[in-house]
Residue frames as a rotation matrix with the C-alpha (Angstrom) as fourth column:
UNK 1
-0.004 -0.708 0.706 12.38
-0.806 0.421 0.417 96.19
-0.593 -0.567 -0.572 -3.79
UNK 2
0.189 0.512 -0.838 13.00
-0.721 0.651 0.235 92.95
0.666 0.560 0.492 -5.77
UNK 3
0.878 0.421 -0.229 12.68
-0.341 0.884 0.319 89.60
0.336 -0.202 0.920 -4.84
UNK 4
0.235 -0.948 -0.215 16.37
0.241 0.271 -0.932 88.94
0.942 0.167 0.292 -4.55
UNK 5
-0.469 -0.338 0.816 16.52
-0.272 -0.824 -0.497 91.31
0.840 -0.455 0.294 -1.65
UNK 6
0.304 0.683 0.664 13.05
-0.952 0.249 0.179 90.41
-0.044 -0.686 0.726 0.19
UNK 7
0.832 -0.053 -0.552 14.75
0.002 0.996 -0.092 86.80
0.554 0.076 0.829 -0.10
UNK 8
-0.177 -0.922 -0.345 18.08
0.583 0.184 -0.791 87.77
0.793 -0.341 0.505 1.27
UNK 9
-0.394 0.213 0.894 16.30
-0.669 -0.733 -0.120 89.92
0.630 -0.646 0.432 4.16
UNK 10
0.537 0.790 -0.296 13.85
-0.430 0.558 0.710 87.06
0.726 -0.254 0.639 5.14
UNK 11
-0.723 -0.428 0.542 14.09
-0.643 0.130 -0.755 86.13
0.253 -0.894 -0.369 8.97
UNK 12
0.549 0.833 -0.064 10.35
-0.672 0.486 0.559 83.89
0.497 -0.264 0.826 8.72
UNK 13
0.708 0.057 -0.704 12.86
-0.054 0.998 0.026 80.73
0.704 0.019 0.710 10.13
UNK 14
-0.438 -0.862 0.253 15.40
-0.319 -0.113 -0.941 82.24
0.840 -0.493 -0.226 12.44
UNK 15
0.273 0.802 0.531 12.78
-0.947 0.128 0.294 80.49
0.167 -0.583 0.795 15.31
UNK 16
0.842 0.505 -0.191 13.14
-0.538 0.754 -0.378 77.49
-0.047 0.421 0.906 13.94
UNK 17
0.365 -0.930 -0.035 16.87
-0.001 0.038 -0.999 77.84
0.931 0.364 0.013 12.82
UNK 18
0.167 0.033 0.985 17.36
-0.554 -0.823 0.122 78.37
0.815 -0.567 -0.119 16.61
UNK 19
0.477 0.877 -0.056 15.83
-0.877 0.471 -0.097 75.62
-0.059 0.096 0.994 17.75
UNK 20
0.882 -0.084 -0.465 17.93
-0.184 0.846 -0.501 72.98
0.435 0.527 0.730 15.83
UNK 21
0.471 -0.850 -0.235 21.62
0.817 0.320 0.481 71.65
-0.333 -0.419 0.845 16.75
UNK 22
-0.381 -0.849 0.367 23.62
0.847 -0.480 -0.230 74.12
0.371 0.223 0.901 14.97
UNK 23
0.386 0.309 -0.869 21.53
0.564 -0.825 -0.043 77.11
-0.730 -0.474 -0.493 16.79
UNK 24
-0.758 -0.368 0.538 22.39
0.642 -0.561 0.522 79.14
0.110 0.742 0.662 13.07
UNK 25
-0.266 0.509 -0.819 20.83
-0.256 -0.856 -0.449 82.57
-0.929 0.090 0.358 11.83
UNK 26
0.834 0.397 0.383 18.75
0.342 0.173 -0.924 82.42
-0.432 0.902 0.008 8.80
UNK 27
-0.384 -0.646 -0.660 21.78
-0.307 -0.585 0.751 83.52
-0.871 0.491 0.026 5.53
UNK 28
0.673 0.398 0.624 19.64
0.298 0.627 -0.720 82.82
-0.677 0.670 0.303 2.76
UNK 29
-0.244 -0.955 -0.171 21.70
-0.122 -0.144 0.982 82.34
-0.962 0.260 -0.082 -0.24
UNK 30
0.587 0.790 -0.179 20.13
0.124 -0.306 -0.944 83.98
-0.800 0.532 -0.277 -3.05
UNK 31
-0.631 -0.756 0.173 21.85
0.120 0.125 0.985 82.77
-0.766 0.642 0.012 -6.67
UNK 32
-0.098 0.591 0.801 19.63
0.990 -0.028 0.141 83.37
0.106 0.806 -0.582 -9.99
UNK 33
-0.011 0.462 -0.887 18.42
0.190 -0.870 -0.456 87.12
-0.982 -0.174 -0.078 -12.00
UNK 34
-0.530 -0.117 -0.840 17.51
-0.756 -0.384 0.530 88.03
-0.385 0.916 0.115 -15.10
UNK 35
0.687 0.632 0.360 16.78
-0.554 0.775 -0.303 84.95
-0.470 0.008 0.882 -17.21
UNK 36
-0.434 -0.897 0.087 19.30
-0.744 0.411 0.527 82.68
-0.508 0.165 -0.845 -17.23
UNK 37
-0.290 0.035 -0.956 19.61
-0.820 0.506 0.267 79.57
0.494 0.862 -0.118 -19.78
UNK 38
-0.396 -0.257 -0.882 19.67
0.140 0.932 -0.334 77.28
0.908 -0.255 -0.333 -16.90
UNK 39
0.505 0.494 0.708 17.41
-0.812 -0.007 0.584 76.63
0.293 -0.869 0.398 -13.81
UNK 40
-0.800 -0.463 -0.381 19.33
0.014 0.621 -0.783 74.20
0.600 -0.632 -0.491 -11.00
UNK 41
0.473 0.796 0.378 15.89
-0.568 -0.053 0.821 73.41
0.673 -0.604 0.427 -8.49
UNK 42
-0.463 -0.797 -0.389 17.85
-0.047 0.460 -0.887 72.19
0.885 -0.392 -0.250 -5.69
UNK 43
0.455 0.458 -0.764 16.74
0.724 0.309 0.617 71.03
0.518 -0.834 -0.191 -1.89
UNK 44
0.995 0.098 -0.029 18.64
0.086 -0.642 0.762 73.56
0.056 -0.761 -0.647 0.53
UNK 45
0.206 -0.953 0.223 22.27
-0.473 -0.297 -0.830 75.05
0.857 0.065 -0.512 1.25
UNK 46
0.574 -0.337 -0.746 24.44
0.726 0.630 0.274 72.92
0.378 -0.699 0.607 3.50
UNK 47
0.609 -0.507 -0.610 26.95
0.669 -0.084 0.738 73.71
-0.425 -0.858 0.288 5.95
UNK 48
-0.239 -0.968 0.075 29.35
0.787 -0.148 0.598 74.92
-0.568 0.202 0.798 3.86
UNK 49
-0.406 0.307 0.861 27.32
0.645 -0.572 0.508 76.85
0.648 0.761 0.034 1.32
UNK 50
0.737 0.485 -0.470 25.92
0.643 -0.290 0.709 78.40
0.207 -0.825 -0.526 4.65
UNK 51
0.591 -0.300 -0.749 29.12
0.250 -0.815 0.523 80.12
-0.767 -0.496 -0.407 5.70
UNK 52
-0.648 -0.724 0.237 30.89
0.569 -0.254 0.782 80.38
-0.506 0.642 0.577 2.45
UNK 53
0.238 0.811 -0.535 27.38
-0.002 -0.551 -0.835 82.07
-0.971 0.199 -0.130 0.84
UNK 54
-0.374 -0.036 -0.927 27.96
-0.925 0.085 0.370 80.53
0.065 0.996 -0.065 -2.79
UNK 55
0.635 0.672 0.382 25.94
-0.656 0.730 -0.193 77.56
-0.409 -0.128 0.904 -3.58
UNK 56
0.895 -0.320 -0.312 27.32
0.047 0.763 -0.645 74.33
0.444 0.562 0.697 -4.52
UNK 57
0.257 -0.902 0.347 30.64
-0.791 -0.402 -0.460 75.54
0.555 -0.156 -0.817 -2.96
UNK 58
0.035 -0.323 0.946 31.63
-0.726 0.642 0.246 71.77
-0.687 -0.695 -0.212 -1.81
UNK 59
-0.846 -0.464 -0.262 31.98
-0.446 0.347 0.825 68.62
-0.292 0.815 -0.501 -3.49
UNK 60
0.225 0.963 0.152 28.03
0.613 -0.019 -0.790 68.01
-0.757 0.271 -0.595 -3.93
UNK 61
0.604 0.176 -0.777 29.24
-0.300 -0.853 -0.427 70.97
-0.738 0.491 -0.462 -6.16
UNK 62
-0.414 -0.818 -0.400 32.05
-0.774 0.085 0.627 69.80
-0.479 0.569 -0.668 -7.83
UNK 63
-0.789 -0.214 0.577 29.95
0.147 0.845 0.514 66.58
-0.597 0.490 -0.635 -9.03
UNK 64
0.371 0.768 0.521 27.47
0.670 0.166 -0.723 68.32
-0.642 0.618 -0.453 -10.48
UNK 65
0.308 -0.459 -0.833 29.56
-0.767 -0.638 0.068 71.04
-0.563 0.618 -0.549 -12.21
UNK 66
-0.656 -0.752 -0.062 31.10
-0.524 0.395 0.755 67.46
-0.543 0.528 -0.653 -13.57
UNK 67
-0.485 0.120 0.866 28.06
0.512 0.842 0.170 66.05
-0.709 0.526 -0.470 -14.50
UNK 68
0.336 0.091 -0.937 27.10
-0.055 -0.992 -0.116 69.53
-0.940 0.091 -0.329 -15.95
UNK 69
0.163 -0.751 0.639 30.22
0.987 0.119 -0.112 68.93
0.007 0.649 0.761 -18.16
UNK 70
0.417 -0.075 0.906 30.96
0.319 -0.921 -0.223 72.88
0.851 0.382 -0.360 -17.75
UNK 71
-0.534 -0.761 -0.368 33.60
0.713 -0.171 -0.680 74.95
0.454 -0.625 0.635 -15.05
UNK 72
-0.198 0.284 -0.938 32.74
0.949 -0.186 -0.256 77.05
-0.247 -0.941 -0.233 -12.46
UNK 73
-0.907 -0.099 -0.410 33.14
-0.074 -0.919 0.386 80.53
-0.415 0.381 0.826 -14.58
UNK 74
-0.747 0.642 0.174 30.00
-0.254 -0.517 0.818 79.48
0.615 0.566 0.549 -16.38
UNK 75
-0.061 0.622 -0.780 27.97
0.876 0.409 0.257 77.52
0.479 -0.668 -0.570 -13.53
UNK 76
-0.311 0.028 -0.950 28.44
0.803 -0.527 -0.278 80.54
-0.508 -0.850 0.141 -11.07
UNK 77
-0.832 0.029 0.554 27.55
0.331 -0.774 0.539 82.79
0.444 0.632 0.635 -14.53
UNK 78
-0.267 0.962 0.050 23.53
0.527 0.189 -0.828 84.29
-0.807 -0.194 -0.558 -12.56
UNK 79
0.310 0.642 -0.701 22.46
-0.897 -0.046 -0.439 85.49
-0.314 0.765 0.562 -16.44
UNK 80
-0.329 0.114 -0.937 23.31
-0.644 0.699 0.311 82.17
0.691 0.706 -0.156 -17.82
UNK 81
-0.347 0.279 -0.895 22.58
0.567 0.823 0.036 79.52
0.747 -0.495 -0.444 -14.48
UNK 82
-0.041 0.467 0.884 19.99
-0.868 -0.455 0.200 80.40
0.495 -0.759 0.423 -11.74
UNK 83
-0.743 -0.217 -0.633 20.35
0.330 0.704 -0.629 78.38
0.582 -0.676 -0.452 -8.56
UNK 84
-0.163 0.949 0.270 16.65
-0.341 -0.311 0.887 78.04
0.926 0.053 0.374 -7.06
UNK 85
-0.949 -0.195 -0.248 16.71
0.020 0.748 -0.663 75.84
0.315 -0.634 -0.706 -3.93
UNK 86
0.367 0.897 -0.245 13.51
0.399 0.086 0.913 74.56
0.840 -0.433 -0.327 -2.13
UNK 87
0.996 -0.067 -0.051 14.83
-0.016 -0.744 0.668 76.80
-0.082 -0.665 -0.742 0.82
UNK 88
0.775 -0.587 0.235 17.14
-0.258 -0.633 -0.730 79.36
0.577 0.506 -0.641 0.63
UNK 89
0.260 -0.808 0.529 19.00
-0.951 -0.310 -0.006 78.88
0.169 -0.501 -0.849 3.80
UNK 90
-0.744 -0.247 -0.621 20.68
0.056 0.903 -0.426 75.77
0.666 -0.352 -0.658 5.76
UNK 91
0.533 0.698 -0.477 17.65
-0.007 0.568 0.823 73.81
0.846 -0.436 0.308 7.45
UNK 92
-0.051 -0.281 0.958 20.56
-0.993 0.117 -0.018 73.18
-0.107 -0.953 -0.285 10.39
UNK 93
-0.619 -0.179 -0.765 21.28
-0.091 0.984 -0.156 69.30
0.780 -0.027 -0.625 11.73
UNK 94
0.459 0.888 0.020 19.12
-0.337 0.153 0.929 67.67
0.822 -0.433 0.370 14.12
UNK 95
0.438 -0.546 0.714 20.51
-0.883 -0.112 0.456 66.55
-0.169 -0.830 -0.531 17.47
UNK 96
0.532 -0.487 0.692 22.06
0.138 0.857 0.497 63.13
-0.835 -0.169 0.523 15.86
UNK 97
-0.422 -0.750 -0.509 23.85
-0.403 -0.348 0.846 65.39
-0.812 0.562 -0.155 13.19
UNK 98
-0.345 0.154 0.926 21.59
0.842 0.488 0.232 64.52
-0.416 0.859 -0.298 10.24
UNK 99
-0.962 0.154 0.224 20.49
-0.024 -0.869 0.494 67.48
0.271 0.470 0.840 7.88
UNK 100
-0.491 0.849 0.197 17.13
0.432 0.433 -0.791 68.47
-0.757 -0.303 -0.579 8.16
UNK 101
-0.260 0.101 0.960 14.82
0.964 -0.022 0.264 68.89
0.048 0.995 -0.091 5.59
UNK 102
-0.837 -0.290 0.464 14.03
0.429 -0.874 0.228 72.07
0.340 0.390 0.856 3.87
UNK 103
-0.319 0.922 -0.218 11.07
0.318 -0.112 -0.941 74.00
-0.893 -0.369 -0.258 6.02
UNK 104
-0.048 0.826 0.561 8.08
0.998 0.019 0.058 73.98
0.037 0.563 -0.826 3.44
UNK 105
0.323 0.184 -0.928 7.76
0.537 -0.843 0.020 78.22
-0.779 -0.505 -0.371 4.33
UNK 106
-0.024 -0.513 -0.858 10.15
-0.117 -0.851 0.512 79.09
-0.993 0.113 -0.039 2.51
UNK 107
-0.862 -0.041 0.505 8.77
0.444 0.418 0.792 77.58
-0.244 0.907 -0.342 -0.86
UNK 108
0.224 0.944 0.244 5.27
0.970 -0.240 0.038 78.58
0.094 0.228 -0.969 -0.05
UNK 109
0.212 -0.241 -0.947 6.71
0.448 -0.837 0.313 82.07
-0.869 -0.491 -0.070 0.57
UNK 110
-0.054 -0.745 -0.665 9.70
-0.357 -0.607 0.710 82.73
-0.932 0.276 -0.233 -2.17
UNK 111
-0.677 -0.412 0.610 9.55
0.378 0.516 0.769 79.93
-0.631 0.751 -0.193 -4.96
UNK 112
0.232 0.871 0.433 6.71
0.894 -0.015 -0.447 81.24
-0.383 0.491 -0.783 -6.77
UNK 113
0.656 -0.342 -0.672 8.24
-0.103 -0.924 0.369 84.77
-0.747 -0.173 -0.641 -6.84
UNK 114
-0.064 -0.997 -0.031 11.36
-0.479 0.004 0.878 83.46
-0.876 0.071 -0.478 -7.87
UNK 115
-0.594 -0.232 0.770 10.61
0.633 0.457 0.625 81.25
-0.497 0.859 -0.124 -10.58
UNK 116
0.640 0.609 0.468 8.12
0.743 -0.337 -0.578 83.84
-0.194 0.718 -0.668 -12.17
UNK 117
0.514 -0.643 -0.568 11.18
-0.401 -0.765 0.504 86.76
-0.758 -0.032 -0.651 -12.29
UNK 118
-0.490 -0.628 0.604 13.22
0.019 0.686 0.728 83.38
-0.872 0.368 -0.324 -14.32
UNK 119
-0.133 0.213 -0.968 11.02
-0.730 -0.682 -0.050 83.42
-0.671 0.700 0.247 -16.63
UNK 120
0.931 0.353 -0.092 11.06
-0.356 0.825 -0.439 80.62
-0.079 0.441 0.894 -19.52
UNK 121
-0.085 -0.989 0.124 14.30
-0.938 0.121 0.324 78.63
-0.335 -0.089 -0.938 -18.94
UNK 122
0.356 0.119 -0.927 15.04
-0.783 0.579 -0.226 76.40
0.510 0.807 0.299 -21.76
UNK 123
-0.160 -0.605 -0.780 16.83
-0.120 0.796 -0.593 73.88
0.980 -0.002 -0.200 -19.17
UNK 124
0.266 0.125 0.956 15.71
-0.905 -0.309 0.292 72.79
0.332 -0.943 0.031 -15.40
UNK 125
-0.591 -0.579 -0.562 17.71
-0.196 0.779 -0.596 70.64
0.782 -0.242 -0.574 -13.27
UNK 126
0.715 0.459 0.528 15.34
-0.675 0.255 0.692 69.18
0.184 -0.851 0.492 -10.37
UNK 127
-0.364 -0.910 0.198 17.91
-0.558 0.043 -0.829 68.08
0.746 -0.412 -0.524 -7.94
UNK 128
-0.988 -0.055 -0.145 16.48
0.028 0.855 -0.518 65.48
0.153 -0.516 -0.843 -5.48
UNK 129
-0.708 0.678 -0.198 13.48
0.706 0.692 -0.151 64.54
0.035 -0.246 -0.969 -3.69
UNK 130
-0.314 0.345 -0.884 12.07
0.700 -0.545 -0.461 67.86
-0.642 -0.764 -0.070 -3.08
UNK 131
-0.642 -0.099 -0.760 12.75
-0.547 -0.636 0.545 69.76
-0.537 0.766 0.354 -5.96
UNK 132
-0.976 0.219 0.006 10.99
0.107 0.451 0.886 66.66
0.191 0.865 -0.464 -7.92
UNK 133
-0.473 0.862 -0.182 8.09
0.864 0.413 -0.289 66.46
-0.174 -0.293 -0.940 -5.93
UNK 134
-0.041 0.415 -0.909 7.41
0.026 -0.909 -0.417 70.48
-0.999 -0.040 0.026 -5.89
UNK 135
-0.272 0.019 -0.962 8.14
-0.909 -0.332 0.251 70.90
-0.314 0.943 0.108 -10.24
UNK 136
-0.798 0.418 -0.434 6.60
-0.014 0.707 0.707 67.01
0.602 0.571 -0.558 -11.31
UNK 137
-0.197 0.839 0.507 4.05
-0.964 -0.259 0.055 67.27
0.178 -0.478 0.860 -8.80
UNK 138
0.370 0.612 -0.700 3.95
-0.183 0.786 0.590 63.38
0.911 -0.090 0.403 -8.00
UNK 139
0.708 -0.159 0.688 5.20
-0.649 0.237 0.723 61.23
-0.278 -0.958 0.065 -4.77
UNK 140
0.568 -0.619 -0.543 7.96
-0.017 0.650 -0.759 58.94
0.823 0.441 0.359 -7.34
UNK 141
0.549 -0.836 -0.014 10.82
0.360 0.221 0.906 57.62
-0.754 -0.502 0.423 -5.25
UNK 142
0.563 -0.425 -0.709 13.84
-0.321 -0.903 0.286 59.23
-0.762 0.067 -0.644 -6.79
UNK 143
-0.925 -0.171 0.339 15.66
0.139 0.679 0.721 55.96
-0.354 0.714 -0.604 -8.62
UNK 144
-0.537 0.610 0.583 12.64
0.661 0.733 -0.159 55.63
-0.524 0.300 -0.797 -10.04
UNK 145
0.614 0.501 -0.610 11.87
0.114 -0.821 -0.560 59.49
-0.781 0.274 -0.561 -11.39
UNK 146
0.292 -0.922 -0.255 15.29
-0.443 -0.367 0.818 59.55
-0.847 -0.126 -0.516 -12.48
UNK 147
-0.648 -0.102 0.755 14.95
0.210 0.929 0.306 56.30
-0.732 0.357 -0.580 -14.11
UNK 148
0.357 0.792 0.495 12.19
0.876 -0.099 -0.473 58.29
-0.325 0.602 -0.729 -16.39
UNK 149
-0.301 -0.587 -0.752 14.34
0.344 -0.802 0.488 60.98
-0.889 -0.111 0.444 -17.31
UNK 150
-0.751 0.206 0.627 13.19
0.660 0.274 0.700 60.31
-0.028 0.939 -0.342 -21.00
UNK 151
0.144 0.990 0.010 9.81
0.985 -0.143 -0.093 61.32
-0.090 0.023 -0.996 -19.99
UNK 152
0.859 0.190 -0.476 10.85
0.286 -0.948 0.138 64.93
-0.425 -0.254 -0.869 -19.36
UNK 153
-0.280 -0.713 -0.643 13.66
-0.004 -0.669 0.743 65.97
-0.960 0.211 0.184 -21.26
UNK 154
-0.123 -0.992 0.015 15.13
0.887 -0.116 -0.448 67.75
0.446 -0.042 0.894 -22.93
UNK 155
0.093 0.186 0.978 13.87
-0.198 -0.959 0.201 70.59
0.976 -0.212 -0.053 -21.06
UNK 156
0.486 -0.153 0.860 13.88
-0.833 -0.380 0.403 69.13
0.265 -0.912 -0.312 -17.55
UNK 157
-0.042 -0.390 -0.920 16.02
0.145 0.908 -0.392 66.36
0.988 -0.150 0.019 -15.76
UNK 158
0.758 0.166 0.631 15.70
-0.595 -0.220 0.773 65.00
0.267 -0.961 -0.068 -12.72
UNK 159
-0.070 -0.942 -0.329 18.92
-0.237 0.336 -0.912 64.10
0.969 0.015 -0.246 -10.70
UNK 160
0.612 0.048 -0.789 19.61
0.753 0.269 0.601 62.64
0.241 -0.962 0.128 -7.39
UNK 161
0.896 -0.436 0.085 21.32
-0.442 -0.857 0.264 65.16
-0.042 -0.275 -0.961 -5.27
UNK 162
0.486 -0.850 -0.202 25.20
-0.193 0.121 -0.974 65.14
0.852 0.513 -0.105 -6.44
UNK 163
0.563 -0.366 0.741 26.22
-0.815 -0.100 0.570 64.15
-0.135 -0.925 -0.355 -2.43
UNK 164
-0.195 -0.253 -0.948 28.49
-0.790 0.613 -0.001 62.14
0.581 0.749 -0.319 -1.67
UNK 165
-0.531 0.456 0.714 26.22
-0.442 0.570 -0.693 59.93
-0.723 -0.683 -0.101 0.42
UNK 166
0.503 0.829 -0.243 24.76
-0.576 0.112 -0.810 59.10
-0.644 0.548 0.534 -3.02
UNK 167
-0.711 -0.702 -0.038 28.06
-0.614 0.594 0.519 57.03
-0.342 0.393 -0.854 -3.91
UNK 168
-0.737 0.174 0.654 26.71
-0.010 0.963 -0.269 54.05
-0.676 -0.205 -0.708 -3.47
UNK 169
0.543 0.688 -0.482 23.43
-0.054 -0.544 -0.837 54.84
-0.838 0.481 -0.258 -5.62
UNK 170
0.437 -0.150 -0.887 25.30
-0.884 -0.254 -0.392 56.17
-0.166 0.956 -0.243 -8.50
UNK 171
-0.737 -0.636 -0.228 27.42
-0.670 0.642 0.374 52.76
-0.092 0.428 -0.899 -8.49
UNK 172
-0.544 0.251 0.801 24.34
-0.011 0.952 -0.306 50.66
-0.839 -0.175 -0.515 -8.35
UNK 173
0.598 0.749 -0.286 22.42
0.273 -0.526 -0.806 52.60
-0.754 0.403 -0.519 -10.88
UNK 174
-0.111 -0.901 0.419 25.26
0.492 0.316 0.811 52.45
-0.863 0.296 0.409 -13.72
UNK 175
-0.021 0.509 0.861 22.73
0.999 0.048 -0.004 53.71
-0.043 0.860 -0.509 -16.37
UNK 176
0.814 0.538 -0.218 22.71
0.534 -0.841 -0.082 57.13
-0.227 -0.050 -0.973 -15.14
UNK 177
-0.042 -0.854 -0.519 26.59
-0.270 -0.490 0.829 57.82
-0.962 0.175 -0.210 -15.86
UNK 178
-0.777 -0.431 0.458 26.71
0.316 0.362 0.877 55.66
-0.544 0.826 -0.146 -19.10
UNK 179
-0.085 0.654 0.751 22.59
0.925 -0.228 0.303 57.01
0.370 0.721 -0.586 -20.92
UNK 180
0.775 0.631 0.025 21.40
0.625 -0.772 0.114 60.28
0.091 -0.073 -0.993 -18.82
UNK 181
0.315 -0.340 -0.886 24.56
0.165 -0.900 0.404 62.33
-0.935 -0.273 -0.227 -18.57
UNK 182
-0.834 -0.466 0.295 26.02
0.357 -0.049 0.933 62.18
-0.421 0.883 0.207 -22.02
UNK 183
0.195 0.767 0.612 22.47
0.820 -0.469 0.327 63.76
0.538 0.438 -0.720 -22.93
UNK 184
0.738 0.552 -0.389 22.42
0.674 -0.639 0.371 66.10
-0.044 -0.536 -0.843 -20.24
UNK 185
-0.090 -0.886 -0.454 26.12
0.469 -0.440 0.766 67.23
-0.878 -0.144 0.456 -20.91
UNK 186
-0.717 -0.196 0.669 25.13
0.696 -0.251 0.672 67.75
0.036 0.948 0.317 -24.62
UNK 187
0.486 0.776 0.401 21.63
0.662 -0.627 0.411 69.65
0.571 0.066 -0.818 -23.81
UNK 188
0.306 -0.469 -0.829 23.79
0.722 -0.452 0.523 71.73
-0.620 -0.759 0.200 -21.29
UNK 189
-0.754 -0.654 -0.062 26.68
0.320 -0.448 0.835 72.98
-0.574 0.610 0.547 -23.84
UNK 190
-0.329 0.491 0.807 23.13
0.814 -0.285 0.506 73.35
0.478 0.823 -0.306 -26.44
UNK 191
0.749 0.633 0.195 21.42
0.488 -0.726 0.484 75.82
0.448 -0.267 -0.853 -24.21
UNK 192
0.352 -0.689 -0.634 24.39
0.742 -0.208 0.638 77.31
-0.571 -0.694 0.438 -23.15
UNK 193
-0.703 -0.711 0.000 26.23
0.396 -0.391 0.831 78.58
-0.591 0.584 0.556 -26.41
């Protein structure tokens, strides 16, 4: 069986998933094979990526395909971009309609699996708080990993998550449209072509 499968079978949270406001079923949403050019480490499928079963499939998606610089034919390519998430499925909303975070299971379970199948990928995106903390191993507030982007590229960047609840953020934080994407668009298109 591979990993892909025993990931898109996995029921370890349908308890849990149960539990929460949206009462959902586990759908994990299992994007990456082979060894793709590009690793996306991302925090968890939302609502939408939940019943549409394509990651990114909202506008959380559309701004990172834009800071990406690259269209949806090659993002959605799984030999050229694997989409990793710190859990596969939607976490669900709590009972005042906030997300909840990704259950910790399904990393200690799947992510180890999953990133050894990937293989060496010349390019990893670490997508918010979670993703940074699991692949830098520290406790950084996110403006403030981000804000070290230097430190770790050109092989990895860390990004805030592309929501828009992160407006605000990206307008206060001006440096990250005008120094870290013009790199990251060019190290994209390099490991790409």
């Amino acid at each position: 069986m591979s990993i892909q499968k025993d990931i898109s079978d996995c029921r370890i949270c349908a308890d849990r998933f149960a539990r929460t406001a949206t009462r959902h079923s586990p759908r994990p949403v299992v994007w990456f094979r082979g060894q793709p050019r590009i690793l996306i480490a991302s925090q968890a499928p939302g609502a939408r990526v939940h019943e549409a079963q394509t990651p990114f499939w909202d506008r959380s998606g559309d701004r990172l395909r834009d800071w990406m610089g690259i269209e949806n034919d090659a993002f959605y390519d799984r030999d050229r971009v694997a989409i990793v998430p710190m859990a596969f499925c939607f976490p669900g909303y709590d009972a005042k309609g906030s997300d909840l975070p990704p259950p910790r299971i399904c990393a200690a379970t799947w992510r180890a699996a999953a990133l050894a199948q990937l293989g060496q990928v010349p390019l990893t995106l670490l997508i918010g708080a979670y993703a940074q903390g699991w692949h830098l191993g520290d406790k950084m507030p996110v403006t403030q990993r981000v804000a070290g982007w230097r430190d770790h590229a050109p092989h990895v960047f860390p990004l805030p998550h592309p929501s828009w609840r992160n407006t605000g953020w990206l307008n206060r934080n001006p440096w990250f449209a005008d120094e870290l994407l013009p790199v990251l668009r060019a190290r994209v298109q390099e490991v790409l072509e």
